[in-house]
N, C-alpha and C positions, 0 to 999 in steps of 0.2 A: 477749475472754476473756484474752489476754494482759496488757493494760492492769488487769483488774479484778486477775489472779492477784500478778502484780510488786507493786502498790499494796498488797492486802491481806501481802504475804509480808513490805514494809518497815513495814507497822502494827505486824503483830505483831512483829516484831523490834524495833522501836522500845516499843513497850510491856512485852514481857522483861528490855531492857535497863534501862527506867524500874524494873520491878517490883524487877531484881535490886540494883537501886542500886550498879551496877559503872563506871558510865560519867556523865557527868554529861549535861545535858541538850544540851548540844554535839554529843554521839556520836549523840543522834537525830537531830540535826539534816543530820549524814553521811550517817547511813545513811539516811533517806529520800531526801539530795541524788542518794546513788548510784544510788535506785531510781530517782528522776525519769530522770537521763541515762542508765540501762538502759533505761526505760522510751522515752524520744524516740530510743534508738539503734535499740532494735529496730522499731519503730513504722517507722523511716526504712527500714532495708532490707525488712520486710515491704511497705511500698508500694511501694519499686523496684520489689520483684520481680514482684508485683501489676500494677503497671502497663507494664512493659519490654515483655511479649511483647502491650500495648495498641497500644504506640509505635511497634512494628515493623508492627502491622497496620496502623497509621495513615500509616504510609510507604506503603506498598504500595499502599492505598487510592488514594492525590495521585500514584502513579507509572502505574497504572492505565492504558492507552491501545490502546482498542479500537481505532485507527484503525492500529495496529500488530499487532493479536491480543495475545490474553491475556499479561499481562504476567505475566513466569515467578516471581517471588518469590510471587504471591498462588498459584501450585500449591503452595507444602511446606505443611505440614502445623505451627503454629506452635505449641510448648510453652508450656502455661501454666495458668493457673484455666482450667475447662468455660466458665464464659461466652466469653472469650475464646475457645478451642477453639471453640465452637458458633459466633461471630460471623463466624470467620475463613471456616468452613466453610460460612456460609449467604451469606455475600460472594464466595466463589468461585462457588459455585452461580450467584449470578446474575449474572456475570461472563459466565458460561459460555450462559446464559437469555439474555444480550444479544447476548454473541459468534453465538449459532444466528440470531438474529432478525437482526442485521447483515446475515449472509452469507444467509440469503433473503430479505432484502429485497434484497438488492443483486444476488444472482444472477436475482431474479426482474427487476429493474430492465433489466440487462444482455442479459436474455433476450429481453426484451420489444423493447429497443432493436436487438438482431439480428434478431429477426421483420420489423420495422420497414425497416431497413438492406435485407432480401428482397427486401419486399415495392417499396420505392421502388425497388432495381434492378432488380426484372423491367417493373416499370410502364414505366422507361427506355428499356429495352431493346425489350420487345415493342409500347409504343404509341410512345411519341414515338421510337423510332429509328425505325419505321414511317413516321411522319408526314413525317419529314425526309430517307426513300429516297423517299416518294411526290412530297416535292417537287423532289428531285434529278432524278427524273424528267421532272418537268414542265418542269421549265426546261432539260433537254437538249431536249426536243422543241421548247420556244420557239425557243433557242438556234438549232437548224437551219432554222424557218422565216421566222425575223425579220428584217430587211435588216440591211445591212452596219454602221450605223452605229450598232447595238442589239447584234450581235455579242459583243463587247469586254466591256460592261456586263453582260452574263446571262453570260459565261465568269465577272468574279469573285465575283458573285451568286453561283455554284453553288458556286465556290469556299471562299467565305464558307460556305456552308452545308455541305460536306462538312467543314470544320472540324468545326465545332460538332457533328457527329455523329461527329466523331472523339473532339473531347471531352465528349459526352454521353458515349459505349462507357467512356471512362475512368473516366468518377465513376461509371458504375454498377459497373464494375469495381471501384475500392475500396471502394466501399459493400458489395458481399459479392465477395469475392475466390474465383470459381470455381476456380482451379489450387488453392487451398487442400484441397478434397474433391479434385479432378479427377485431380492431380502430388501434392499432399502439402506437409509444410512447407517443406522445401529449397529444392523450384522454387519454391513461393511467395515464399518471401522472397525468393529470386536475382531474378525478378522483379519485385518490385517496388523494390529497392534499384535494378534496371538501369533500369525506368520513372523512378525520381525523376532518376538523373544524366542521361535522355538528357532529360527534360523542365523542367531547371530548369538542367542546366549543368555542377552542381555533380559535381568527381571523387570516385566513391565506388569503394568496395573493399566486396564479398562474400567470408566465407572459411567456412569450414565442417567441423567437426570430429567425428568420432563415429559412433553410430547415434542415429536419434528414433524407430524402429519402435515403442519399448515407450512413448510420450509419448502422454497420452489427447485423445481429439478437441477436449478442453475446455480442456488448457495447450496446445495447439498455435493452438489460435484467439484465446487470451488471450498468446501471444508474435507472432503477428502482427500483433492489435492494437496491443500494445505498440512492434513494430516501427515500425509505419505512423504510431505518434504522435511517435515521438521522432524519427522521417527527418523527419515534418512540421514540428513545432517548429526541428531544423538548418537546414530550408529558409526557414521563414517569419518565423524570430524571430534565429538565432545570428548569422548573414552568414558562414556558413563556407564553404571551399573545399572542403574534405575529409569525408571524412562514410567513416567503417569501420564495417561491421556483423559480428560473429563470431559463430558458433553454436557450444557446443557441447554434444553431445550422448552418453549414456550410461545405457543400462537403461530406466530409469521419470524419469531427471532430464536437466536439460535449465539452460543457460545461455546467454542471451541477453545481448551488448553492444553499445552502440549507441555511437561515440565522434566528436565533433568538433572543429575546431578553431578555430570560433566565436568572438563574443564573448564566452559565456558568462554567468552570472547570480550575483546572488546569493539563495540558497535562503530565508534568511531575512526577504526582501521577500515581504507577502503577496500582491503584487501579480504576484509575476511563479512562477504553479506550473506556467502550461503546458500544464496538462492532466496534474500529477503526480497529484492523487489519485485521478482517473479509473485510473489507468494503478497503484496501486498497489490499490484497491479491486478492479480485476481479477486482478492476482495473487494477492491476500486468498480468492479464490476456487476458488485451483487449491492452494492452500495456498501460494504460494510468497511471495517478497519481493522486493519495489524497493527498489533503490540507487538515490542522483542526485548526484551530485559535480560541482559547479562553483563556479568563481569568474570576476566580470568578467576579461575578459580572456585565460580560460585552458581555453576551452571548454567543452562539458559532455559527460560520462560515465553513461550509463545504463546497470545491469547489473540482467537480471531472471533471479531462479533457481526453479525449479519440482522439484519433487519432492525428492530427497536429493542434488542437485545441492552436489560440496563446494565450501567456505570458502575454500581456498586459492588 
């Protein structure tokens, strides 16, 4: 409409100025020239502007990353043509339709995989510890009727075997962490920070700040998790000496750090995550967020926040 309105305004003006015989045929020639460069000037800013609040949705689109939660540019509300308006709106929408579908599959995932973790610790616990006090048993009774020179041999037999039932009790223990319900988070994590240093060597520090009374049963079991992966990864992967874990805690929020002084990595290898997205995909759950800062050489730093836990 534009294009037709401009074109026909420089006709007729070029034809007034023909009829009135004021201007020679040169003055048409102007005055259509002006309409042409009115006409591709305004052409130029009408599709700016057309397309500007396109180009911004198309950012947002390629910035997009569920594996973070809804990325915040795609929530405003983008000015522009209804198409655009509508496109912006029906792209959040399913932003939003993926983000729901993420977090239960993943908390169904997780859930499923704590059922699990139960179930193999009570199996531990109640059959095979069983199996392995019944054979403690029987080899104390060997032990006393056996001659002298069998003695010796079933003492570190049974030895051997009361290990292993030491460390069966353990891995059923981290596989579902009873002081977690029993004590609560505190003792749990003091706990198991004091099982890693006195079972690996390694000198660690618990410190602990706040209250977690108001923390739901669901980010308390998702910062234990958390806990238990990053002490794993210092122990199995950093070569650290040091290993600090802090809590702190306030209201309904809650900050967890896990710090080393390890090798450290670098994040950017896809090779080396650890067990990060496990470990943020659980936060993703309680609404909260993973931090991971490191570099070879200079250990690594995990900080996990839950609820309205601040920034500073």
């Amino acid at each position: 409409m534009v294009n037709l309105l401009l074109v026909a305004a420089a006709v007729i003006a070029g034809l007034l100025i023909s009829d009135a015989s004021i201007a020679e045929s040169s003055t048409v020639g102007v005055v259509v020239g002006f309409a042409v460069a009115a006409t591709l000037a305004i052409n130029v800013y009408l599709i700016s502007s057309r397309f500007e609040p396109l180009e911004r949705l198309v950012e947002d689109m390629e910035q997009a990353d569920l594996s973070g939660g809804t990325n915040g540019p795609t929530k405003k509300e983008l000015r522009g043509p209804d198409e655009v308006r509508r496109l912006n709106r029906t792209f959040r929408e399913m932003l939003e339709r993926l983000e729901a579908e993420r977090r239960a599959g993943t908390s169904a995932a997780l859930a499923a995989q704590e059922r699990e973790r139960s179930r193999i610790a009570l199996d531990l616990h109640d059959e095979v510890n069983q199996s392995l006090t019944g054979v403690l048993l029987r080899l104390e009774t060997l032990r006393r009727s056996a001659p002298a020179e069998m003695q010796e041999e079933l003492a570190e037999t049974r030895e051997l075997a009361a290990r292993a039932m030491e460390e069966l009790l353990a891995l059923a223990h981290r596989l579902r962490p009873a002081s977690l319900d029993d004590l609560g988070l505190r003792a749990a994590i003091a706990g198991l920070v004091e099982e890693n240093g006195r079972r690996t060597g390694l000198e660690t520090a618990f410190e602990f700040e706040g209250d977690v009374s108001g923390i739901t049963p669901e980010a308390q079991l998702v910062t234990y998790r958390v806990a238990q992966e990053a002490l794993s990864n210092a122990v199995q992967h950093s070569g650290a000496e040091h290993v600090r874990v802090r809590i702190q805690g306030a209201g309904d929020s809650l900050e967890l750090r896990v710090t080393d002084d390890g090798d450290g990595f670098d994040l950017g290898d896809p090779n080396s995550g650890l067990g990060l997205t496990g470990m943020r995909e659980r936060a993703l759950l309680v609404d909260g967020s993973l931090v991971v800062e490191s570099r070879p050489g200079e250990g690594t730093r995990v900080r996990l926040r839950t609820g309205t836990a601040d920034d500073g």
